[in-house]
Each structure stands twice: as C-alpha cells, then as structure tokens.
DRENMI-680248 format. One line per field, with one value per atom (N, C-alpha, C): x, y, z; residue in one letter. Coordinates in nm, 2 decimals. Layout:
// DRENMI-680248
east [X,...]
north [Y,...]
up [Z,...]
residuo [A,...]
***
This chain:
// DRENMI-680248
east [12.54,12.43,12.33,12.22,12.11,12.05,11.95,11.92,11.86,11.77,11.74,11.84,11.94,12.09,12.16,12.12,12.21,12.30,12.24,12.23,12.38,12.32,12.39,12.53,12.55,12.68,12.80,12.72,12.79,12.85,12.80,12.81,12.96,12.91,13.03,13.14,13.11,13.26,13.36,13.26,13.34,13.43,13.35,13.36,13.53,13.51,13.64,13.76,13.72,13.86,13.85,13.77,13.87,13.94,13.94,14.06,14.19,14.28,14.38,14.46,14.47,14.53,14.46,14.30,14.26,14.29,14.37,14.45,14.49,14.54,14.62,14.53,14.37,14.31,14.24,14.19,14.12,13.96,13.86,13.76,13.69,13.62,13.53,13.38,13.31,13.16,13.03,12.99,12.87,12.75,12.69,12.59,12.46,12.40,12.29,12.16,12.09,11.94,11.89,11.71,11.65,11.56,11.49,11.40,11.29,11.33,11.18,11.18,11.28,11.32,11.39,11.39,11.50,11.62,11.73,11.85,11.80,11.75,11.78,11.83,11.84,11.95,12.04,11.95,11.97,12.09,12.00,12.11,12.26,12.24,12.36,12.47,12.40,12.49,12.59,12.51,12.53,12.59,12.59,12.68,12.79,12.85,12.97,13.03,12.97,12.98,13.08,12.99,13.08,13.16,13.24,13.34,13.40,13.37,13.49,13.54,13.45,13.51,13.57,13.57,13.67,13.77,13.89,14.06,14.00,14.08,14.06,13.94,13.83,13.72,13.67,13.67,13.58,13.45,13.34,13.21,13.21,13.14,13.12,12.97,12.88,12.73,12.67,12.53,12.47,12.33,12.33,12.18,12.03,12.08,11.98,11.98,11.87,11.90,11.99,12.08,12.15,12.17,12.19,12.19,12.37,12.29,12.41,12.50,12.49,12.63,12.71,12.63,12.66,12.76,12.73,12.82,12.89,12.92,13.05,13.13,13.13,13.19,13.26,13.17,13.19,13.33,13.28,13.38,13.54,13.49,13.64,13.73,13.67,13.72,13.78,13.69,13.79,13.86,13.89,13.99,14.12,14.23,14.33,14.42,14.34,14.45,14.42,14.51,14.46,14.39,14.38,14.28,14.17,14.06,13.91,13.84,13.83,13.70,13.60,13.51,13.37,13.29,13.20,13.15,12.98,12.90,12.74,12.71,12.63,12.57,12.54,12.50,12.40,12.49,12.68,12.74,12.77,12.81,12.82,13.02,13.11,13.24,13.26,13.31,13.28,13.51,13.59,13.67,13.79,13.86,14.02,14.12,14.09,14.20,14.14,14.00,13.95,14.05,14.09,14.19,14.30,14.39,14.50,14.49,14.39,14.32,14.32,14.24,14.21,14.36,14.43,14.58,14.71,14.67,14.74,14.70,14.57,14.51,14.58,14.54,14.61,14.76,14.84,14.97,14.99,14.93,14.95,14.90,14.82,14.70,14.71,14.78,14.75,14.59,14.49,14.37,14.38,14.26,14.20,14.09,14.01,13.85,13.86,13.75,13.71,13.58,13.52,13.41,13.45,13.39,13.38,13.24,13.31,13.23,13.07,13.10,13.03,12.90,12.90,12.81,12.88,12.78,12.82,12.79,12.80,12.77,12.94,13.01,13.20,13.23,13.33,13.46,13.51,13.62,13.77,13.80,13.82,13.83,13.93,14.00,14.09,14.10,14.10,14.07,14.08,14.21,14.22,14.14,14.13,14.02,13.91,13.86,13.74,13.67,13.82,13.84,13.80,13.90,13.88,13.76,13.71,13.56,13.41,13.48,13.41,13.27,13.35,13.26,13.14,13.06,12.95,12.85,12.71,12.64,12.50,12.54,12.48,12.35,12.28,12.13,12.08,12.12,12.05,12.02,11.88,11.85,11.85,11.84,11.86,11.97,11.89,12.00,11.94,12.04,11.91,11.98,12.04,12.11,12.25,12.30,12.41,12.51,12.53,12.63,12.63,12.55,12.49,12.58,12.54,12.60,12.76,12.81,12.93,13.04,12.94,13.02,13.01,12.92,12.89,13.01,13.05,13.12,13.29,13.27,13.45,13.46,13.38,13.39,13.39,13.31,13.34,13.48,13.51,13.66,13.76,13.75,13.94,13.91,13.79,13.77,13.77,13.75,13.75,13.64,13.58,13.52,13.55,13.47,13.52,13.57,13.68,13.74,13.66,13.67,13.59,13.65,13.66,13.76,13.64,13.66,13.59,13.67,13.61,13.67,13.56,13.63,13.53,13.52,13.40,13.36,13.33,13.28,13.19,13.08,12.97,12.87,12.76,12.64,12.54,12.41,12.38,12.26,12.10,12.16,12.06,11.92,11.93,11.83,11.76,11.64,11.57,11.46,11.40,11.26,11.30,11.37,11.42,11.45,11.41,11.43,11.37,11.38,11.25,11.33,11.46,11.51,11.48,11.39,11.33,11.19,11.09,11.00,10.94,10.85,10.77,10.84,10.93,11.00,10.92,10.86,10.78,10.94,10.87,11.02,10.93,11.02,11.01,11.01,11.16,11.21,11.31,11.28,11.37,11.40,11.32,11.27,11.39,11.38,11.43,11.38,11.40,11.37,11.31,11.19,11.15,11.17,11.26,11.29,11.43,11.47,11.60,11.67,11.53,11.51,11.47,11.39,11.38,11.46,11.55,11.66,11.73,11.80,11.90,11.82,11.70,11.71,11.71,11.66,11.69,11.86,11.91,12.08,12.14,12.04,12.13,12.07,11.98,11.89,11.96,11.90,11.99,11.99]
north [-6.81,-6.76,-6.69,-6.62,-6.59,-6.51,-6.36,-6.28,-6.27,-6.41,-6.38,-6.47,-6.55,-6.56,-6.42,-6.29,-6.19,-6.21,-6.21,-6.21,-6.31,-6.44,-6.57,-6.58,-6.51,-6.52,-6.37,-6.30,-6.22,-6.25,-6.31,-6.41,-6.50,-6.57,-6.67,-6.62,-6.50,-6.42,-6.38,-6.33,-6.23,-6.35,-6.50,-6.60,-6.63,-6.65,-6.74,-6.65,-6.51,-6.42,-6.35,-6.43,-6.46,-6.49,-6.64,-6.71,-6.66,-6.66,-6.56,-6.64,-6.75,-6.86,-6.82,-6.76,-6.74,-6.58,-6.53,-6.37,-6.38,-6.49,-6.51,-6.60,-6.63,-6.76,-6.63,-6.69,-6.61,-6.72,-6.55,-6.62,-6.52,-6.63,-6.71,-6.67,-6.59,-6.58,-6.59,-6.67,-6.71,-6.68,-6.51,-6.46,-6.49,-6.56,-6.62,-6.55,-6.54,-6.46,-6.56,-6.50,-6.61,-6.65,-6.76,-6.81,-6.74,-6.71,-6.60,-6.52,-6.42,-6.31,-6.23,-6.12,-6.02,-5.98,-6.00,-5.96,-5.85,-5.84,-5.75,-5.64,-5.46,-5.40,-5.38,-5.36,-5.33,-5.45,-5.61,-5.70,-5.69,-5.72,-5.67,-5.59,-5.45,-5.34,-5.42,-5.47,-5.53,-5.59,-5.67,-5.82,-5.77,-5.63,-5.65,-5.55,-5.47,-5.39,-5.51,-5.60,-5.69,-5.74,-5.77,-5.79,-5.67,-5.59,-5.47,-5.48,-5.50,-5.48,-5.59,-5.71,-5.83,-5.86,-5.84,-5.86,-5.98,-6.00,-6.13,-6.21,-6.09,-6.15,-6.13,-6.23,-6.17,-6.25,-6.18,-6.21,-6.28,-6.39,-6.42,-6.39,-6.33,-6.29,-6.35,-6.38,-6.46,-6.38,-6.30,-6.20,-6.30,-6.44,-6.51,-6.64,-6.71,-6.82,-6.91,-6.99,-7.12,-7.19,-7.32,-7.41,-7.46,-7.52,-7.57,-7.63,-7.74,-7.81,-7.68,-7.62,-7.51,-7.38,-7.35,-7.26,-7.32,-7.44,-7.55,-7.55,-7.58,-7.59,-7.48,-7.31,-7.23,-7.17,-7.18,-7.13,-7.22,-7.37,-7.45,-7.35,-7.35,-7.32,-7.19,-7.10,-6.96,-6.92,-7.02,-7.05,-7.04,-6.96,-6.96,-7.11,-7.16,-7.26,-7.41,-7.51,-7.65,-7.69,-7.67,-7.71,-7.59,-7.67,-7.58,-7.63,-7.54,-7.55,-7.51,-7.58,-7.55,-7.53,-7.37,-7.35,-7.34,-7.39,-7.36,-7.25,-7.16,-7.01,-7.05,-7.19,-7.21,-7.28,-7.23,-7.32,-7.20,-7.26,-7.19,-7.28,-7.11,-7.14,-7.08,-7.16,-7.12,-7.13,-7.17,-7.22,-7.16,-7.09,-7.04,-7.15,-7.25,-7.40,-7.44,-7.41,-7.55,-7.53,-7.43,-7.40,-7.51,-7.42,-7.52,-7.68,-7.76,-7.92,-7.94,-7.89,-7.92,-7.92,-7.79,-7.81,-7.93,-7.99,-8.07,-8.20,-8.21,-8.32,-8.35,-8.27,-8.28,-8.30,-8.21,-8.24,-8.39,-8.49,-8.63,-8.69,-8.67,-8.80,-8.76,-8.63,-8.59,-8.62,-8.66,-8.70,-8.57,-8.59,-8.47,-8.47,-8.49,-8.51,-8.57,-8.51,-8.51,-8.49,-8.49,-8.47,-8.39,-8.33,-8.32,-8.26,-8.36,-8.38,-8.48,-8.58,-8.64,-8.57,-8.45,-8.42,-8.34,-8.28,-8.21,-8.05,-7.98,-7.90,-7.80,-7.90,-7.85,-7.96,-7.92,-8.03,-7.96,-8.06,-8.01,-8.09,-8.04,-8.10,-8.04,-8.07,-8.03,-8.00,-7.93,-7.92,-8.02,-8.12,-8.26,-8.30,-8.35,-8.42,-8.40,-8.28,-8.26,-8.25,-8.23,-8.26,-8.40,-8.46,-8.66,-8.72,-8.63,-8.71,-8.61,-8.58,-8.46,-8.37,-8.32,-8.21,-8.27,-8.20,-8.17,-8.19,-8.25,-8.28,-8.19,-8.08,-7.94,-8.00,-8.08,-8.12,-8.16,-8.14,-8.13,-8.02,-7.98,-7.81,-7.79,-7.63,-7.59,-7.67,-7.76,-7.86,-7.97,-8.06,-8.18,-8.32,-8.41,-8.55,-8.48,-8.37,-8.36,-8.43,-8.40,-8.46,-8.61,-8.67,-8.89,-8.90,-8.83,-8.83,-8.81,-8.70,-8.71,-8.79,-8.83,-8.92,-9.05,-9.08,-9.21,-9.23,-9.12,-9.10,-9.13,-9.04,-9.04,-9.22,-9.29,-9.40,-9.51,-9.50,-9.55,-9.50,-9.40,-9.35,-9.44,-9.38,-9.44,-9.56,-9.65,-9.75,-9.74,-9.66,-9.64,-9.55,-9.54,-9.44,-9.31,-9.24,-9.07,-9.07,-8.97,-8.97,-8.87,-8.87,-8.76,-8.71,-8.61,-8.57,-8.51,-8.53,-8.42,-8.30,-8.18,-8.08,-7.97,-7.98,-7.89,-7.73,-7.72,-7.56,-7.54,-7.61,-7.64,-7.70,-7.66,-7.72,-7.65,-7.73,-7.69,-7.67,-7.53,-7.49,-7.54,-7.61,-7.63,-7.57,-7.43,-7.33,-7.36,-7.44,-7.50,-7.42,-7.31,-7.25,-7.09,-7.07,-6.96,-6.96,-7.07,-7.08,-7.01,-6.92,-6.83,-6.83,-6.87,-6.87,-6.99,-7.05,-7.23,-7.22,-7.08,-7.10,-7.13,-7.20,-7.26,-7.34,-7.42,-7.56,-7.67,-7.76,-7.88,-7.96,-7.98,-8.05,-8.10,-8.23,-8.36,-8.33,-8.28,-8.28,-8.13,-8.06,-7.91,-7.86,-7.83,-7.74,-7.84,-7.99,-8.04,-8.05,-8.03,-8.07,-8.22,-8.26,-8.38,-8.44,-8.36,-8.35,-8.42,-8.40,-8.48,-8.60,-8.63,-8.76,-8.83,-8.77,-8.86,-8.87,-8.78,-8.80,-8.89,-8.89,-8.97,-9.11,-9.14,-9.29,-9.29,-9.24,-9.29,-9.28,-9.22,-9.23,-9.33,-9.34,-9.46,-9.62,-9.62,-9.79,-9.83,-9.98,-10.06,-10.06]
up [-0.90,-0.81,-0.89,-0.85,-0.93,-0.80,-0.84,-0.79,-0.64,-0.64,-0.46,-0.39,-0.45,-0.33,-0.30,-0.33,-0.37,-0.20,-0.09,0.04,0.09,0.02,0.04,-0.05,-0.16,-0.20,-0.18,-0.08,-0.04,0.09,0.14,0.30,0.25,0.17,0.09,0.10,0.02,-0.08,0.07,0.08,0.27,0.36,0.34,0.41,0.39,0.19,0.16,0.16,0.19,0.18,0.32,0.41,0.53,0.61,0.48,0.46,0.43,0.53,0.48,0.36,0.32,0.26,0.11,0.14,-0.01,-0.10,-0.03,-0.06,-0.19,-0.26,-0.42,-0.48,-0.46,-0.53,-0.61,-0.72,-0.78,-0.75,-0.76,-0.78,-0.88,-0.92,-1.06,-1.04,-0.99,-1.00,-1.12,-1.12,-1.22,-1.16,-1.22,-1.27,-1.33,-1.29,-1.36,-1.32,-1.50,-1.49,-1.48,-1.42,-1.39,-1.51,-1.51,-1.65,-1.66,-1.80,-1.84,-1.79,-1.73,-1.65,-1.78,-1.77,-1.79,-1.69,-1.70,-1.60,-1.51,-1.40,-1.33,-1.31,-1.35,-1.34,-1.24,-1.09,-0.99,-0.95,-0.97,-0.94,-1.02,-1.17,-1.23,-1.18,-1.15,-1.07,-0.93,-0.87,-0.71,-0.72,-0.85,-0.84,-0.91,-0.98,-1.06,-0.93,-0.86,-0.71,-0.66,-0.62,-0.53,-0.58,-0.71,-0.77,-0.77,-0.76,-0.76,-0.64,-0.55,-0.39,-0.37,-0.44,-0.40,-0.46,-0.43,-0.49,-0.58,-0.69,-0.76,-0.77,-0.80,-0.82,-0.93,-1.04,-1.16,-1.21,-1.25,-1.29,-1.44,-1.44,-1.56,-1.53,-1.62,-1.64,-1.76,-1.68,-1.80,-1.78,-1.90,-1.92,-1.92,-1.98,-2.01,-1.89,-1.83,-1.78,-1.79,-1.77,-1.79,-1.68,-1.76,-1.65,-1.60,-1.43,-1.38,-1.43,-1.53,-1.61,-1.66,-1.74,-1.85,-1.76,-1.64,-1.54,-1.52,-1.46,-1.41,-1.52,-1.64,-1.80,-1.79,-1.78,-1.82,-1.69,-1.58,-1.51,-1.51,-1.52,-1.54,-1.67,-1.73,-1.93,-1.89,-1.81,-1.84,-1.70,-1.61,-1.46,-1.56,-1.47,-1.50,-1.44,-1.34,-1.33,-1.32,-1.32,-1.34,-1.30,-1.15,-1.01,-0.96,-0.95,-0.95,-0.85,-0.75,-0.63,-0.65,-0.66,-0.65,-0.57,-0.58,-0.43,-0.49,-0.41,-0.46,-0.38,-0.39,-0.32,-0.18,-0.18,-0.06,0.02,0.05,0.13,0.22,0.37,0.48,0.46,0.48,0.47,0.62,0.71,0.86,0.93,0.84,0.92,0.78,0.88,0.76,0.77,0.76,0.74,0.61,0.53,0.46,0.32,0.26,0.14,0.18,0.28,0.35,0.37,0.36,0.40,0.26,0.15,0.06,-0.03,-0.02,-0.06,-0.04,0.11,0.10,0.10,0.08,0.02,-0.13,-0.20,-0.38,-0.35,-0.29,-0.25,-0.27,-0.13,-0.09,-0.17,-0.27,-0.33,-0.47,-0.53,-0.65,-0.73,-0.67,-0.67,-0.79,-0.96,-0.98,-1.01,-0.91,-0.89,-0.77,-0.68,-0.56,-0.50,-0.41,-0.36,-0.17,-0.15,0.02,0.06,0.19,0.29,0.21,0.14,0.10,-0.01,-0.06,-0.13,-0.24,-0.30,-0.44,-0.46,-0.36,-0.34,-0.30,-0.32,-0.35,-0.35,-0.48,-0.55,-0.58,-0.58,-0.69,-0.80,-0.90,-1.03,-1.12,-1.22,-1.29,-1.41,-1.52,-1.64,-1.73,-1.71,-1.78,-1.76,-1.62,-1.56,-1.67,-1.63,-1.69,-1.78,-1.91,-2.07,-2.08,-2.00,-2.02,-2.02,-1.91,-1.88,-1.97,-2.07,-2.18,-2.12,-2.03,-1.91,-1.87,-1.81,-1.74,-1.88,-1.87,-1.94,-2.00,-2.08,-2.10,-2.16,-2.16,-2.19,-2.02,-1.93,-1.80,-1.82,-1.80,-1.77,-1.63,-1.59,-1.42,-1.33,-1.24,-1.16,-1.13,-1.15,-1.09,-1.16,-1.13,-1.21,-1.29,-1.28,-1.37,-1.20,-1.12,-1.01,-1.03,-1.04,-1.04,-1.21,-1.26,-1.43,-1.42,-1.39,-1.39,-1.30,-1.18,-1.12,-1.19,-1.22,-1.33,-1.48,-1.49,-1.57,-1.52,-1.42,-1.38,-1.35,-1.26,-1.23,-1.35,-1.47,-1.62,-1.66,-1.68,-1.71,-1.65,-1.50,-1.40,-1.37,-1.38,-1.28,-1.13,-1.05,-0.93,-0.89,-0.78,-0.69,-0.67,-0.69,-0.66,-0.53,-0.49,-0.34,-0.32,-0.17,-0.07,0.06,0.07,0.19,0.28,0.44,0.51,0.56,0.57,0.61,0.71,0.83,0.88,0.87,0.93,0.89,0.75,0.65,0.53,0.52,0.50,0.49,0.38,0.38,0.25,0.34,0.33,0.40,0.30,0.18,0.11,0.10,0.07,0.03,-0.07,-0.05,-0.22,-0.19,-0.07,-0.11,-0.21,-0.25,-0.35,-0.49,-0.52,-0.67,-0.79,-0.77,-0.84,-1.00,-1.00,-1.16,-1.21,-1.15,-1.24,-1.25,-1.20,-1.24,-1.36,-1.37,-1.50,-1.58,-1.50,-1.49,-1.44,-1.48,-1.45,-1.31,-1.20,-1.11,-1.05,-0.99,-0.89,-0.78,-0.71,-0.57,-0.61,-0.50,-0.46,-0.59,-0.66,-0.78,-0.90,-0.89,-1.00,-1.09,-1.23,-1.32,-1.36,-1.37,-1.43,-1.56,-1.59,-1.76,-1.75,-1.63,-1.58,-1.58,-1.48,-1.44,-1.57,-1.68,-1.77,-1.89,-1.89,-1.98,-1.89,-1.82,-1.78,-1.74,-1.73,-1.76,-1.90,-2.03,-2.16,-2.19,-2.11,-2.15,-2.10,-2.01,-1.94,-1.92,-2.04,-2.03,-2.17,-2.12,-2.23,-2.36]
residuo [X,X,X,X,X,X,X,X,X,X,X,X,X,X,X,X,X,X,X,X,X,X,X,X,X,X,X,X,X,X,X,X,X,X,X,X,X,X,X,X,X,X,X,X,X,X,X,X,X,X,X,X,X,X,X,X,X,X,X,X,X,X,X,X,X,X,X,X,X,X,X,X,X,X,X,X,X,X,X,X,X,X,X,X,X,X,X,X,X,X,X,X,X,X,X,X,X,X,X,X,X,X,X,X,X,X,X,X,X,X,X,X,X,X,X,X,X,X,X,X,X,X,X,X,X,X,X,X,X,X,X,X,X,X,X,X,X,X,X,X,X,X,X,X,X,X,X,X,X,X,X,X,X,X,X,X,X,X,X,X,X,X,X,X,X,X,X,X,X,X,X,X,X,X,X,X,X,X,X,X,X,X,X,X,X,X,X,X,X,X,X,X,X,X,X,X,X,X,X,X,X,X,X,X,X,X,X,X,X,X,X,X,X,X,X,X,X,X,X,X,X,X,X,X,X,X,X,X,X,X,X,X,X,X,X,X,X,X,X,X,X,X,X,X,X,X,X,X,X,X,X,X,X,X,X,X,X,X,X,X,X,X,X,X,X,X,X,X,X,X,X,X,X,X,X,X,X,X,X,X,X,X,X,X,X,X,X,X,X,X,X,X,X,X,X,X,X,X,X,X,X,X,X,X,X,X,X,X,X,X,X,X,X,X,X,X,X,X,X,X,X,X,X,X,X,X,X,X,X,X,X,X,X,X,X,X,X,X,X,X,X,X,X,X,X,X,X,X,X,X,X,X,X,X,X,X,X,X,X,X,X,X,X,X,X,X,X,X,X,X,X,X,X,X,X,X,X,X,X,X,X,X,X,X,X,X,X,X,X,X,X,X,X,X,X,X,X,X,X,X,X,X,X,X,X,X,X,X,X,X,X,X,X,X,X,X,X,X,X,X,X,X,X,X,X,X,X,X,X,X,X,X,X,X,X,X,X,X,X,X,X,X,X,X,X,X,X,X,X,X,X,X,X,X,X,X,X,X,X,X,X,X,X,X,X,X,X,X,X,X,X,X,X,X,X,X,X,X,X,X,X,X,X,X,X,X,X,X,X,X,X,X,X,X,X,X,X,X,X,X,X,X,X,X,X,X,X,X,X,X,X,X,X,X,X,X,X,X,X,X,X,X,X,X,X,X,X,X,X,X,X,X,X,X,X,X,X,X,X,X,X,X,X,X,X,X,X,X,X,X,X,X,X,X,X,X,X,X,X,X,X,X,X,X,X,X,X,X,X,X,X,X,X,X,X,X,X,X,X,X,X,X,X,X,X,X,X,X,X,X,X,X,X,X,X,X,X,X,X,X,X,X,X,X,X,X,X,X,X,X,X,X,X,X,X,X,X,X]
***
C-alpha cells in the first residue's frame, strides 16, 4: 500500500480479521513511499499504529519507492509460511468464509499457484512455487505486465494453465485515480508504466 490508500488498507485489515478463521494468519504489510517523495512521517506513524493495533501484523517499510514485483518477492521471502495470499489495497474482503474456501481448495487440489475470481489482484502462491518459477520479475517498474509475465512463466514451467477459484465476497474496487506514488512515470493505461509494455515485448520476441 502507499500513502493515499491509507483509508483503503485499513478498511482491508479490519475486513480480513473479521474473519474469525484469520485470528492465527499472520499478516505481511508492504509500506511503500511514493516516487520522488520522501516517506511521509505522519503516514509512517499511522501505518506502524495500525500494525500495532493488529494481532499478527507486521510492516515491512520501504522509505524509498518500489515496485510491485519487488514487494511480492519481498513479502513471499520474509512469510513465515509455505502458502501466501495475496491481497492488493484496492480489494473489498466482504464475507468470513473466503480463508475457509481458499483452505480447502489447497487441501483437495494441492494446487501451489492460483488465481481468484479470475484476476490478479489475489493469489496464492507458494515459496517453491515461487523459487521454481525464479520470482516475480524486478525490472517491471511500479505495476503493470509483471501478472501476463509470471503467469507466462508458471505455464512454461508446469505445462498447464494457472487454476482459478471463485470466491464470494472478494472483489477489486480497482482504484487507479490515486496513484500519486507513479508520478512522473511516462504510462499507457491506469498509471502503467510504458516502459513495461516495452520491455516485455523485447523479452519476449524472437
């Protein structure tokens, strides 16, 4: 998350630990400054606030901007455990079953990599997993083609399609008019990077 979600990832946090299922999960928060910003103090303060006020919540903080592959990396690497949910700032968690659904999905399918509800805005992924498929691709800057990339990747790896589970009471409010941590980023579509798009066709032409 990053300073003007402050609103939207406090919404989240309240959300997933009203899940009574999520009382023993640990969560993983990634702090992100914005570009060509100085860290905030006020936000700093607010955001380690709300990790204090959340059982099993710890901050990883980044004084300097970074990008989305580089947080995903970072939060898998220092998770205590095999299996990793991925939540984006801008998801609405509406229903105390979706831990429980997602749990006994892995149960039945041992699946370790996943998608729901068709987009990329929450997975589950696994540290092997994620080792095998030699992470997330830290020359994307901000956000923008690292999701197309690593699914391109798992499906070169296993031979198969990413799975996808639906689960209700999840969803992506897709908040792209706030991006004020990508200013004076040249971008395409919802503050992507154009720098994106044209790396990943030279990675990926013949």
């Amino acid at each position: 998350t990053f300073k003007e979600r402050a609103r939207d990832i406090k919404r989240l946090i309240s959300q997933i630990r009203s899940d009574s299922t999520s009382d023993n999960v640990d969560i993983l928060l990634a702090i992100n400054g914005n570009n060509n910003e100085l860290m905030d103090e006020d936000y700093r303060k607010d955001m380690l606030q709300l990790c204090y006020n959340t059982p099993n919540c710890y901050p990883i903080m980044c004084p300097e901007f970074k990008s989305l592959p580089k947080l995903w990396n970072t939060l898998a690497i220092f998770s205590r455990t095999e299996y990793n949910f991925f939540l984006c700032d801008d998801v609405e968690y509406t229903s105390n079953t979706v831990l429980e659904k997602v749990k006994s999905y892995i149960e039945h399918t041992s699946d370790q990599f996943f998608k729901l509800n068709n987009g990329f805005s929450y997975f589950v992924v696994t540290k092997t997993m994620l080792h095998q498929l030699r992470y997330f691709d830290e020359r994307f800057i901000a956000h923008g083609e690292e999701d197309g990339d690593i699914i391109h990747q798992f499906i070169k790896t296993t031979g198969r399609e990413m799975p996808n589970i639906f689960i209700d009471g999840l969803y992506n409010k897709a908040s792209y008019g706030d991006e004020s941590n990508q200013k004076d980023i040249d971008c395409h579509i919802h503050n992507k990077p154009t720098v994106n798009r044209e790396f990943t066709r030279i990675k990926y032409q013949d």
